[in-house]
One Martini backbone bead per residue (centre of mass of N, CA, C, O) as a GRO file, in nm:
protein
  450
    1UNK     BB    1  -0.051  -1.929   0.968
    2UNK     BB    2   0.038  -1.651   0.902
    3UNK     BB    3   0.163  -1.357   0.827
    4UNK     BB    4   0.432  -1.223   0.692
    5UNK     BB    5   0.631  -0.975   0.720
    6UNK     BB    6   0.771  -0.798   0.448
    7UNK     BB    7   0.900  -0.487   0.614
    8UNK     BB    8   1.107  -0.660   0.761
    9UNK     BB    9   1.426  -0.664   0.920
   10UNK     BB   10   1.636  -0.917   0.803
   11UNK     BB   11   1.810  -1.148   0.741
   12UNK     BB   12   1.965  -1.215   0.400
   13UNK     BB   13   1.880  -1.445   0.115
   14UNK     BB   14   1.888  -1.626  -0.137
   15UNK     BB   15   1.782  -1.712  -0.448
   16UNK     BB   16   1.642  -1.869  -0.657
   17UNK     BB   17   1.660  -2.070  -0.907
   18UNK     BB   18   1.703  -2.123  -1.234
   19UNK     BB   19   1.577  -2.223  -1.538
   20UNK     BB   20   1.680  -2.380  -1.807
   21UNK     BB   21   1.588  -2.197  -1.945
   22UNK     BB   22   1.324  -2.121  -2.147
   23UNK     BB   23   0.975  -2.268  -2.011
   24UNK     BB   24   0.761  -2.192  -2.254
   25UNK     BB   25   0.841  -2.389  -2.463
   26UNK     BB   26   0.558  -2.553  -2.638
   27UNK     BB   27   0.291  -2.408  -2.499
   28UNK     BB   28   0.152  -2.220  -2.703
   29UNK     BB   29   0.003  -2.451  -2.846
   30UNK     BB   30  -0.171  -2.493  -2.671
   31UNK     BB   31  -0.274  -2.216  -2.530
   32UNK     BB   32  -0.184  -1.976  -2.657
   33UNK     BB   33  -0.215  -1.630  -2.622
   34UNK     BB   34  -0.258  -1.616  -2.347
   35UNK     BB   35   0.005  -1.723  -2.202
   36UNK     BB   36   0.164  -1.481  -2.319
   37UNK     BB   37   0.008  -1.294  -2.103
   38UNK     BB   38   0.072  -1.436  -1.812
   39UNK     BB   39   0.372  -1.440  -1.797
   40UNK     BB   40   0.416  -1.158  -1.715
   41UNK     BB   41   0.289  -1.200  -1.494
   42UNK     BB   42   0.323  -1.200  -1.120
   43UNK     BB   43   0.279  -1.477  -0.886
   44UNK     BB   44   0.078  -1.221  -0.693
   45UNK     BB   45  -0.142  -1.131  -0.882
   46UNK     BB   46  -0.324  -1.366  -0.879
   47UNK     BB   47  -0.568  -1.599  -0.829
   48UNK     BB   48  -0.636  -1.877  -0.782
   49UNK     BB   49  -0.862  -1.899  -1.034
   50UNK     BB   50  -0.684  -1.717  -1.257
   51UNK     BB   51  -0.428  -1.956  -1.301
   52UNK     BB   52  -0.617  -2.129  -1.496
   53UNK     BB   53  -0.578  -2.104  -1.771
   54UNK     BB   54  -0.490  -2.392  -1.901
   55UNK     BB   55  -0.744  -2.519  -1.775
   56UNK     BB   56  -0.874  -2.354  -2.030
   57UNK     BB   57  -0.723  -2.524  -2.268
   58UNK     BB   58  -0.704  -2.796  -2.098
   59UNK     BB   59  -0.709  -3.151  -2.050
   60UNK     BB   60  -0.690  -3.358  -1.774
   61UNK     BB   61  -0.559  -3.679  -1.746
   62UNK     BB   62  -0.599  -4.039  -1.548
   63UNK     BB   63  -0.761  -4.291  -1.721
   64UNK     BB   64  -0.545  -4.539  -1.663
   65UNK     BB   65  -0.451  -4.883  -1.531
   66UNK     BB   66  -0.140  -5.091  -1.615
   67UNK     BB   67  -0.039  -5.381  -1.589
   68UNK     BB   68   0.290  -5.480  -1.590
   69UNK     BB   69   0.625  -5.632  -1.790
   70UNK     BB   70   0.993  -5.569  -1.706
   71UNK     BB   71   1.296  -5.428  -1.738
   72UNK     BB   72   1.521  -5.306  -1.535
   73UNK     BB   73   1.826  -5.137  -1.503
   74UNK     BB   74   1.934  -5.497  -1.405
   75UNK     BB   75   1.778  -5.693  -1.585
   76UNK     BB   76   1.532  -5.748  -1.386
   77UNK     BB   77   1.244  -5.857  -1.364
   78UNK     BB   78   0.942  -5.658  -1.329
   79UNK     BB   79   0.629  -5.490  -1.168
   80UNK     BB   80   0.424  -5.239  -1.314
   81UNK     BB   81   0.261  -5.008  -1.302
   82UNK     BB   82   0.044  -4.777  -1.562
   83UNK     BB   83  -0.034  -4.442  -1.645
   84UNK     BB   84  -0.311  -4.309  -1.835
   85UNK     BB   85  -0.258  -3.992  -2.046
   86UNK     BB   86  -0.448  -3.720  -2.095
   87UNK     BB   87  -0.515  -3.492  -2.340
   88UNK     BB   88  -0.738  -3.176  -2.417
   89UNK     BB   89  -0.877  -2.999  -2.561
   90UNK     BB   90  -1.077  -2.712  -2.599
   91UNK     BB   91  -1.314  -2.578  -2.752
   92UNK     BB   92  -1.385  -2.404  -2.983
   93UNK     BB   93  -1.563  -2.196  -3.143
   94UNK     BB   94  -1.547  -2.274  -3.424
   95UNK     BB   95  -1.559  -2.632  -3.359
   96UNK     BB   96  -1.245  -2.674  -3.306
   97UNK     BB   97  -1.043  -2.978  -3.203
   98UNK     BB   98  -0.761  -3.100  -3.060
   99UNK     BB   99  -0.664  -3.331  -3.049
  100UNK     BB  100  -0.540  -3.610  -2.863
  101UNK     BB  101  -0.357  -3.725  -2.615
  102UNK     BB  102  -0.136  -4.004  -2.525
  103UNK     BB  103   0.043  -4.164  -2.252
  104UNK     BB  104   0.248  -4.329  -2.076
  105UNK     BB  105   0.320  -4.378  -1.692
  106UNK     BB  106   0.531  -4.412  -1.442
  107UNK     BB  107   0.585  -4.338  -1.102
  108UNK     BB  108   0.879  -4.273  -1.122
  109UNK     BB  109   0.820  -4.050  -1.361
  110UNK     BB  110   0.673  -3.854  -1.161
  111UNK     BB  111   0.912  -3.820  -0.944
  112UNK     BB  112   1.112  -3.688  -1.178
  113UNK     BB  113   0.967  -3.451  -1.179
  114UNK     BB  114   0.918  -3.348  -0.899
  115UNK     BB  115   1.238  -3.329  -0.847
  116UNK     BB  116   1.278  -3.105  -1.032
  117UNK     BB  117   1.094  -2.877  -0.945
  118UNK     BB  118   1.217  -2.880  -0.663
  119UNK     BB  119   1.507  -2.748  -0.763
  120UNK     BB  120   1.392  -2.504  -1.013
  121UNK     BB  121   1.151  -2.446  -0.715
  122UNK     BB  122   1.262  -2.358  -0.421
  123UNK     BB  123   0.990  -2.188  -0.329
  124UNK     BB  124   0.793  -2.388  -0.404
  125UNK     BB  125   0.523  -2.550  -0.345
  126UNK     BB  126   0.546  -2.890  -0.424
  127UNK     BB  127   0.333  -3.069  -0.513
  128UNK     BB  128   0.205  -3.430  -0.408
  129UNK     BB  129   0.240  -3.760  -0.439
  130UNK     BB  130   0.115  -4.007  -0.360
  131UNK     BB  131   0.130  -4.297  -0.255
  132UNK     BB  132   0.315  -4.578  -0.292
  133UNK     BB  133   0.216  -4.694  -0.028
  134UNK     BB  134  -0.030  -4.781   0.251
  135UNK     BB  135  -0.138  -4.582   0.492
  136UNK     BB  136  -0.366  -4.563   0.730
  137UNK     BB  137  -0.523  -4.859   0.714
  138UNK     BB  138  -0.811  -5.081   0.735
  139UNK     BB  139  -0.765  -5.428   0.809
  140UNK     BB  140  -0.927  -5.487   0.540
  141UNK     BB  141  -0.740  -5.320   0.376
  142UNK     BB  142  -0.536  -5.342   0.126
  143UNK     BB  143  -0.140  -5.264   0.086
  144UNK     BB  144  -0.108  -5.353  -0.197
  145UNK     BB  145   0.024  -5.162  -0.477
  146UNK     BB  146  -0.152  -5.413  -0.691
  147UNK     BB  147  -0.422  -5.323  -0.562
  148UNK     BB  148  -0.683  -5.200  -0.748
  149UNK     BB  149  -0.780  -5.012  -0.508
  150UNK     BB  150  -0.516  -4.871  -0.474
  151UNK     BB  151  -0.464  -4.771  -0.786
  152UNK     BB  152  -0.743  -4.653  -0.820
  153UNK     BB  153  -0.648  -4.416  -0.608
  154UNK     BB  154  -0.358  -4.328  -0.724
  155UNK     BB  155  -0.508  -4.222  -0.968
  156UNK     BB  156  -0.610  -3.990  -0.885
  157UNK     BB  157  -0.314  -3.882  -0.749
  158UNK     BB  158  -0.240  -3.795  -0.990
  159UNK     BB  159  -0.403  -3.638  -1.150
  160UNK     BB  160  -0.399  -3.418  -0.918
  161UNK     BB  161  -0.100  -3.342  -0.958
  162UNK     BB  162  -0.132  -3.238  -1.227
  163UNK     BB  163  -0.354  -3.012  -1.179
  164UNK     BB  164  -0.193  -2.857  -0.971
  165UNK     BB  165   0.046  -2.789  -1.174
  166UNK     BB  166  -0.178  -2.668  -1.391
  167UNK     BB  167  -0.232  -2.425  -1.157
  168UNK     BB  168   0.004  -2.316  -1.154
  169UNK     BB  169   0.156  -2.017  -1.240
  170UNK     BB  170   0.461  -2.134  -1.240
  171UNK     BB  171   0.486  -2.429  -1.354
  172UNK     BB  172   0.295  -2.472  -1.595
  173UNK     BB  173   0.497  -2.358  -1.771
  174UNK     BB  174   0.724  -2.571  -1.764
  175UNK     BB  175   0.874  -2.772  -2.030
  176UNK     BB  176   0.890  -3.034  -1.905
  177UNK     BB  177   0.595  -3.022  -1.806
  178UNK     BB  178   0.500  -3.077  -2.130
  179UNK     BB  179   0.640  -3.291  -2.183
  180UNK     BB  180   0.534  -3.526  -2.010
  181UNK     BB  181   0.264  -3.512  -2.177
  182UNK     BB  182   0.398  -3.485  -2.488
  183UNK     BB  183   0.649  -3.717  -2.453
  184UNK     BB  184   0.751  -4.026  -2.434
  185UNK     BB  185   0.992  -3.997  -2.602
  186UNK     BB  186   1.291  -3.905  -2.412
  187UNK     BB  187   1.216  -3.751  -2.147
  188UNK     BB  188   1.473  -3.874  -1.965
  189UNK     BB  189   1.682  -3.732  -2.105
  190UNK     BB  190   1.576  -3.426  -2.089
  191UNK     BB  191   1.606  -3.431  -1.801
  192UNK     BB  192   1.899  -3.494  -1.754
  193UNK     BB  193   1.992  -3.233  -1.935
  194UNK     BB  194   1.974  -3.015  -1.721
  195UNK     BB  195   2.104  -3.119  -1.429
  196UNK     BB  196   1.952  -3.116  -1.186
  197UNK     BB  197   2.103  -3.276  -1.022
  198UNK     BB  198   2.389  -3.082  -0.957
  199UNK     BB  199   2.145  -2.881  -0.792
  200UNK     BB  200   2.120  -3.082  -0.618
  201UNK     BB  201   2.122  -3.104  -0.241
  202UNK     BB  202   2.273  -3.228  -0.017
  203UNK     BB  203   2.206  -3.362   0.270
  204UNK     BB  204   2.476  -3.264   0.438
  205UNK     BB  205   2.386  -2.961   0.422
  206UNK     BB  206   2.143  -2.956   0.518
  207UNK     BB  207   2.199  -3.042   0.786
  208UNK     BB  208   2.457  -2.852   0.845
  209UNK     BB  209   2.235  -2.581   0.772
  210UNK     BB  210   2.064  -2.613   1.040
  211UNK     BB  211   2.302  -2.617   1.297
  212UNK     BB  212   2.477  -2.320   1.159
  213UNK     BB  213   2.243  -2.128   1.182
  214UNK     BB  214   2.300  -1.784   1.343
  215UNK     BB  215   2.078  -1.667   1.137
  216UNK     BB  216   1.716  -1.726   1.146
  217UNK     BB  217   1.423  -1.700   1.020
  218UNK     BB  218   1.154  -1.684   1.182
  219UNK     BB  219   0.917  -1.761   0.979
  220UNK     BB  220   1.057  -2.025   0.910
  221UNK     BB  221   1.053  -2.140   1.184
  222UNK     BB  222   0.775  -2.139   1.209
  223UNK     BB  223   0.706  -2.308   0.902
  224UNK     BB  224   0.835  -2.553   1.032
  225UNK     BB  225   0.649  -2.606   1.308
  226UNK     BB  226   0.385  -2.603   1.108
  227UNK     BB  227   0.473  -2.878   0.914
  228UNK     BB  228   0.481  -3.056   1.189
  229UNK     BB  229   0.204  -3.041   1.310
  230UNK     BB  230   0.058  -3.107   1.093
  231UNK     BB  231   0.150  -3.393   1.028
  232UNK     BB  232   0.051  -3.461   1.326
  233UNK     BB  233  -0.209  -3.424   1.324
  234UNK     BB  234  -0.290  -3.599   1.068
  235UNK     BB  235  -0.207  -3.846   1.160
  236UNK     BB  236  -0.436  -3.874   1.397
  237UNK     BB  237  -0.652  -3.894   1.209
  238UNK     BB  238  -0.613  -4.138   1.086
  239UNK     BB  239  -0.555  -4.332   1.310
  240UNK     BB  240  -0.836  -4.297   1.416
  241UNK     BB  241  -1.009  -4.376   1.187
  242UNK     BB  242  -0.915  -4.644   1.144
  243UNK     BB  243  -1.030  -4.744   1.401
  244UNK     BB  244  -1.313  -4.648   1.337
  245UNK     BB  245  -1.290  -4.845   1.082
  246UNK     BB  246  -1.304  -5.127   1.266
  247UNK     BB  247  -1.517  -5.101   1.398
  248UNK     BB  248  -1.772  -5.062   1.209
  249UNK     BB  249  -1.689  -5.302   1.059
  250UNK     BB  250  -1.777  -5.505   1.298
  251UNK     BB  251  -2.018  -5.410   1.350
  252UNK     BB  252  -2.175  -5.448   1.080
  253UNK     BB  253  -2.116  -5.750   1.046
  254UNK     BB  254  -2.294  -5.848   1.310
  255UNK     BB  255  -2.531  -5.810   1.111
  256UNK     BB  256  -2.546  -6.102   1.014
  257UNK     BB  257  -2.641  -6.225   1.263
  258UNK     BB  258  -2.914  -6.171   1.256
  259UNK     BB  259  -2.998  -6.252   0.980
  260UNK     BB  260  -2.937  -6.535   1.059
  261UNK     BB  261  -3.107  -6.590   1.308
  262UNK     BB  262  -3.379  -6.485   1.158
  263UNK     BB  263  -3.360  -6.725   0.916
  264UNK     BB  264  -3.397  -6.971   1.090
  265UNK     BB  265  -3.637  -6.866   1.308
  266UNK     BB  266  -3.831  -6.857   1.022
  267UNK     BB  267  -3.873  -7.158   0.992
  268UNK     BB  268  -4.031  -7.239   1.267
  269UNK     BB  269  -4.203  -7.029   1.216
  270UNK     BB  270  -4.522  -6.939   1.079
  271UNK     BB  271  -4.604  -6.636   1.173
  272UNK     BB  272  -4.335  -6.505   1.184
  273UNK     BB  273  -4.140  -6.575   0.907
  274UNK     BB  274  -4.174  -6.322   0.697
  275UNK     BB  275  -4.079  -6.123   0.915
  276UNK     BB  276  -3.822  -6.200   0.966
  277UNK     BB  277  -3.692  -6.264   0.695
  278UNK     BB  278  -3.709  -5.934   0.623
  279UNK     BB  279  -3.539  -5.839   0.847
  280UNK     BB  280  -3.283  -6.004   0.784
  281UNK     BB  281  -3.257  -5.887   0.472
  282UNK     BB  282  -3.172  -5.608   0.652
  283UNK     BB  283  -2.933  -5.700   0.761
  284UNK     BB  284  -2.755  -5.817   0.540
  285UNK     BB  285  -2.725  -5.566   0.363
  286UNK     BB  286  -2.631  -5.408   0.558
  287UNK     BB  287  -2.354  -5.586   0.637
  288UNK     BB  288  -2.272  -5.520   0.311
  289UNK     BB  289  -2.212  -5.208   0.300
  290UNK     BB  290  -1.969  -5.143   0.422
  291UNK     BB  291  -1.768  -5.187   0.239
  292UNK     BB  292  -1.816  -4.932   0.023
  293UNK     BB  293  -1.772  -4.704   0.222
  294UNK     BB  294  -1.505  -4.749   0.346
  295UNK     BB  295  -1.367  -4.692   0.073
  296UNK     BB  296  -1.503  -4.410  -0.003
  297UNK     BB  297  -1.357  -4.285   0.246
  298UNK     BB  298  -1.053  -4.313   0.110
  299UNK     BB  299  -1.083  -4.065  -0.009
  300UNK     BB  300  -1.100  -3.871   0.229
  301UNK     BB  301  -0.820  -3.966   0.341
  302UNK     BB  302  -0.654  -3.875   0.066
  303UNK     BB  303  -0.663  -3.595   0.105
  304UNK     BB  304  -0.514  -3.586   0.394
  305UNK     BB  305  -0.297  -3.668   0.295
  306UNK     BB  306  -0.188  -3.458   0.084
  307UNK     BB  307  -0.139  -3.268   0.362
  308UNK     BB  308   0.100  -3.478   0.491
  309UNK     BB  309   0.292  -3.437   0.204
  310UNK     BB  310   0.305  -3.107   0.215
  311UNK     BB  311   0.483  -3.061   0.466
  312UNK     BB  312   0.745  -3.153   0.311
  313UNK     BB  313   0.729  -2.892   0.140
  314UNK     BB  314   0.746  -2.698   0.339
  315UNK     BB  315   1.073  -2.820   0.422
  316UNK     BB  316   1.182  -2.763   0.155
  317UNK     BB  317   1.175  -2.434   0.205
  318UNK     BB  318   1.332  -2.422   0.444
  319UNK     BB  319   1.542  -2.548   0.373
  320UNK     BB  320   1.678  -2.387   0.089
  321UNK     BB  321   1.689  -2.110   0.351
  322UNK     BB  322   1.915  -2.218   0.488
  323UNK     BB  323   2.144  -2.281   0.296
  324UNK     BB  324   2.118  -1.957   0.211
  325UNK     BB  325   2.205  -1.882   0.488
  326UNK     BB  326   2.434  -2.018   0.514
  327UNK     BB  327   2.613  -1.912   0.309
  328UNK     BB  328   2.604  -1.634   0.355
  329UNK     BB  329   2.736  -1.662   0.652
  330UNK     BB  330   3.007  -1.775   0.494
  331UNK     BB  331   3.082  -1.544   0.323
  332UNK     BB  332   3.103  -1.338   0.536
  333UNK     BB  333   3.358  -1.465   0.689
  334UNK     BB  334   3.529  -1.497   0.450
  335UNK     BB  335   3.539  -1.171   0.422
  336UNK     BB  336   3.636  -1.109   0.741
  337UNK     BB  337   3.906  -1.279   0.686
  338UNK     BB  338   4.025  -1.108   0.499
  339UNK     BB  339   4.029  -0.850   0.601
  340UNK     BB  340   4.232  -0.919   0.867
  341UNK     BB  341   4.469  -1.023   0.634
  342UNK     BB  342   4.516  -0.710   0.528
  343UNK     BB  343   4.530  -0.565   0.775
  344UNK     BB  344   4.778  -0.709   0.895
  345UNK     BB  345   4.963  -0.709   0.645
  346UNK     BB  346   4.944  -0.337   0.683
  347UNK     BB  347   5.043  -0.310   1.000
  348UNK     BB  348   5.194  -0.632   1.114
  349UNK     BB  349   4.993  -0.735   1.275
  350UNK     BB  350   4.865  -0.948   1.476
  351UNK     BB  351   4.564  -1.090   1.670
  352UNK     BB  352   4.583  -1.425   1.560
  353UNK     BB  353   4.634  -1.734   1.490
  354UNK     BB  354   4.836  -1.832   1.225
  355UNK     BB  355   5.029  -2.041   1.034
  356UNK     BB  356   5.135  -1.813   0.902
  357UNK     BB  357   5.247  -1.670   1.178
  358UNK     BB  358   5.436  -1.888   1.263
  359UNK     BB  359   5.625  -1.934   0.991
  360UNK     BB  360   5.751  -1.621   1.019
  361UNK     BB  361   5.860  -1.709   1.317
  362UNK     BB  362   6.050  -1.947   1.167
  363UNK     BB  363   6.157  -1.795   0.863
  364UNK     BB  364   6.086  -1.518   0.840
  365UNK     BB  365   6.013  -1.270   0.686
  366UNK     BB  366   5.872  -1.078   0.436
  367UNK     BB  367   5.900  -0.862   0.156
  368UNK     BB  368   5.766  -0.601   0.076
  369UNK     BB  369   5.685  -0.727  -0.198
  370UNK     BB  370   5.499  -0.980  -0.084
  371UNK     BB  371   5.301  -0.802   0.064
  372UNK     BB  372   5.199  -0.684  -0.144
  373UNK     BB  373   5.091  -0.930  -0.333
  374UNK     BB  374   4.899  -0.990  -0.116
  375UNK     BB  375   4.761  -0.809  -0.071
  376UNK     BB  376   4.606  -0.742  -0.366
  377UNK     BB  377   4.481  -1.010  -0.355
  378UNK     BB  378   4.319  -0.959  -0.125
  379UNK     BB  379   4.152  -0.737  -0.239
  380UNK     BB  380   4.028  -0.862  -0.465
  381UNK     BB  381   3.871  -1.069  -0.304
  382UNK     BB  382   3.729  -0.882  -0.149
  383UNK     BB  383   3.563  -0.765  -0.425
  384UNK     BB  384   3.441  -1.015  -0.444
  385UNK     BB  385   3.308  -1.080  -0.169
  386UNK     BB  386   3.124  -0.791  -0.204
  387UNK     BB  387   2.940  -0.892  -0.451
  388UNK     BB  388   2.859  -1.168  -0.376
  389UNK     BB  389   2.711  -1.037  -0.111
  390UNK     BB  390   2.554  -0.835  -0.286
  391UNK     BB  391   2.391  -1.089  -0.430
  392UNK     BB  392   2.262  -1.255  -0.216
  393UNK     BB  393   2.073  -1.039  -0.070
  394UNK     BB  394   1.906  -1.024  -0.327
  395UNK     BB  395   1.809  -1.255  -0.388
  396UNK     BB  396   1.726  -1.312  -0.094
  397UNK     BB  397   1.451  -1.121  -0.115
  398UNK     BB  398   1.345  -1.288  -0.365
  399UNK     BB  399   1.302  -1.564  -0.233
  400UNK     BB  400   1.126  -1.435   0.036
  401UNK     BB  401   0.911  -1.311  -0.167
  402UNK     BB  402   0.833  -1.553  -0.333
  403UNK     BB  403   0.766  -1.764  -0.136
  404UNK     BB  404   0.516  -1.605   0.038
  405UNK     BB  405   0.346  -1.622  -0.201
  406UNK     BB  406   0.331  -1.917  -0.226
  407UNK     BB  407   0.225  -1.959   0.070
  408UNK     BB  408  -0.024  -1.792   0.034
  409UNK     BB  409  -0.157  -1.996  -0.179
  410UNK     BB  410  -0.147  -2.249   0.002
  411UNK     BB  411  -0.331  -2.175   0.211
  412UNK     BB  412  -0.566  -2.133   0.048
  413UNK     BB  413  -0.602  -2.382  -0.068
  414UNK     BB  414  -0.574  -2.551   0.222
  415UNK     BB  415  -0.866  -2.415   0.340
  416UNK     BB  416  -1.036  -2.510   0.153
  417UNK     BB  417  -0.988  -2.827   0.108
  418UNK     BB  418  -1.031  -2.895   0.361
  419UNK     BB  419  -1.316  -2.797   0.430
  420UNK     BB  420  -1.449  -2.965   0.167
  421UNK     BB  421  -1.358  -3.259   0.338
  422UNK     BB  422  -1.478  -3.220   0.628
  423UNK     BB  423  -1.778  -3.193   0.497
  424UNK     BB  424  -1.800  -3.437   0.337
  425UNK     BB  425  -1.760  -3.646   0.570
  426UNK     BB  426  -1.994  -3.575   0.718
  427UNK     BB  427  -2.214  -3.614   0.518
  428UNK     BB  428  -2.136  -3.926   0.491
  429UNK     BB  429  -2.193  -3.992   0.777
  430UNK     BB  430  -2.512  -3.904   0.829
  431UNK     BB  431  -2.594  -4.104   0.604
  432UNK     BB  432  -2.489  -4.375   0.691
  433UNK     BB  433  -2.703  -4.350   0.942
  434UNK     BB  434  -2.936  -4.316   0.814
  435UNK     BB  435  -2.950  -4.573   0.694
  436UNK     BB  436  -2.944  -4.741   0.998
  437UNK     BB  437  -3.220  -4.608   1.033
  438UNK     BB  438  -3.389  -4.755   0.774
  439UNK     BB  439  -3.346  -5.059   0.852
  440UNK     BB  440  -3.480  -5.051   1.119
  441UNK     BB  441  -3.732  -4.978   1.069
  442UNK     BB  442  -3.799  -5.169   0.874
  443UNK     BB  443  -3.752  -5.391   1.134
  444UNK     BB  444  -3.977  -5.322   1.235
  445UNK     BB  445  -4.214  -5.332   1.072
  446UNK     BB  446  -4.140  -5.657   1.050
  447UNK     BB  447  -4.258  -5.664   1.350
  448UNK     BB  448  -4.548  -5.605   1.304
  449UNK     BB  449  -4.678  -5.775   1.124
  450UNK     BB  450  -4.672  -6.038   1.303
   0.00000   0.00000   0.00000
């Protein structure tokens, strides 16, 4: 994913919607003075680690997660985890820090953080949550999402999850998020109270501004080729995986059989018994450590989910500059056809079938009074729609500014974090071999003793 040319001149977009009042209102107090002077830096100023003021006055975590039961919005029963969020300032020089917040919410209230961000900040490549249900699991893992094991890998990823929006530049900063930590009662009320369901865009727009976009900016059509890319790579990479923890989980089990074969025929044998005993039991240990293995394992691969679910966020950015260039090829031609009715209108020619000009054939001529008070009209239009298409223009440079700092920023930390991921699962992949090769040797060494 290249580096987008950004003083290439290309057809301009509309920028991003502005969030609803000022988002810093309520972090003051959190984050202190330092806070009020990163404000006022630009979203491209600062580096990956130096945007992280917040969590350097604050600690975040997703400390525990407790299976619940309440009734839905249909008055029926249902069960769900809730998942204990604690925020604790960092200590002050004086030696004095504030208390500890903590308060509970549902997965479904983080998916409502995030679809509000999603709207309100929609340059924005906008971390993703974890999954909801387990899916790439070898099938030795339940894949139900009240099991205990998967519950508690959803809990690491929801608290990274909490971390990424705590270190983004610009999310950081906003008021509804600042509230999910630290408001339990009416958070979503506040949250709907902004509106943003009203400012979120139907599939049916999205879809029609896909097709029908006359003139689509290169480069996001290339950033979405390659979020579809990531995605199918990602996902071949997972299911490579589980095949592969599928055989390595019967191939350890199978060592399980030695060990009780080793147990049987050390009761018959006097003098190789101690040897053979001996060696079972380290064949059965063998045995019994996959399980272990492979859990840990899937943290590695939920590490992996994280940007197979990232690709999707990368054509959010997509679809909503599709949108703004849909929109704006809109208004010019809706300009360019107001326009084409004032010139004829002023000339008295028609150029093209019109059912107002069918209408003047068929009842007669307009009063030069009427055709007067049409121009007029029409002029008006002409200069709202001129005003409109050069605010839309301005908008769109911000708004494609604004993406590519963002798309730069997530660029750096996606090839930090899979860097970091494929080289510890490789670590960890050598560490199991190594222990493999050390059970072996041990049960040489009980082979050579009898």
């Amino acid at each position: 994913m290249e580096q987008a040319p950004r003083g290439s001149e290309r057809q301009l977009q509309p920028a991003p919607l502005e969030p609803l009042g000022h988002p810093d209102s309520g972090l003051q107090a959190a984050v202190g003075e330092e806070a009020e002077g990163a404000r006022d830096e630009g979203p491209g100023e600062d580096t990956m680690t130096e945007n992280n003021f917040w969590l350097k006055k604050i600690e975040i975590s997703v400390s525990e997660a407790e299976k619940r039961t309440g009734r839905n919005a249909m008055n029926m029963q249902e069960t769900y985890t809730a998942y204990l969020i604690e925020t604790r300032s960092v200590e002050h020089t004086d030696g004095q820090s504030v208390l500890t917040d903590s308060l509970w919410r549902r997965y479904s209230e983080f998916e409502l953080l995030r679809n509000y961000l999603l709207v309100y900040y929609p340059h924005i490549v906008v971390p993703p949550l974890p999954e909801k249900r387990a899916e790439f699991v070898w099938h030795k893992l339940s894949a139900d999402n009240m099991d205990p094991d998967f519950v508690e890998r959803r809990r690491i990823g929801l608290e990274n999850f909490l971390l990424r929006v705590a270190s983004h530049p610009i999310l950081c900063r906003d008021k509804i998020f600042y509230l999910f930590l630290t408001q339990e009662g009416n958070w979503k009320e506040t949250v709907n109270e902004t509106g943003f369901q009203l400012k979120a865009d139907s599939r049916l727009k999205a879809l029609n501004a896909t097709f029908r976009v006359k003139n689509p900016d290169k480069r996001f059509t290339e950033l979405k080729h390659y979020s579809d890319e990531l995605q199918s790579v990602i996902s071949h990479l997972l299911r490579v995986r589980a095949r592969v923890a599928d055989r390595l989980y019967g191939v350890y089990k199978v060592h399980g059989n030695y060990g009780r074969v080793f147990s049987e025929w050390s009761a018959i044998e006097k003098e190789m018994g101690d040897g053979l005993q001996s060696a079972g039991h380290h064949m059965d240990v063998y045995a019994s450590s996959i399980d272990d293995i492979l859990e840990d394992e899937e943290h590695y691969a939920d590490q992996l989910k994280e940007y197979l679910f990232y690709a999707e966020a990368l054509r959010a950015v997509c679809r909503k500059h599709e949108l703004m260039q849909y929109d704006l090829e809109m208004a010019a031609q809706d300009l360019a056809s107001k326009k084409q009715q004032c010139e004829e209108l002023a000339t008295g020619t028609v150029r093209t079938f019109s059912l107002k000009g069918m209408t003047t054939k068929l009842f007669g001529q307009e009063t030069p009074e009427q055709r007067e008070a049409r121009i007029k009209v029409l002029e008006e239009q002409i200069n709202e729609g001129e005003q409109q298409l050069k605010s839309k223009n301005l908008e769109g440079r911000e708004f494609v500014k604004n993406a590519w700092a963002d798309i730069e920023r997530f660029k750096e930390q996606k090839n930090h974090d899979l860097k970091e991921a494929l080289i510890s699962y490789a670590v960890m992949q050598i560490s199991m071999c190594k222990k493999g090769i050390q059970v072996w040797t041990n049960a040489k060494e009980c082979f050579s003793k009898m």
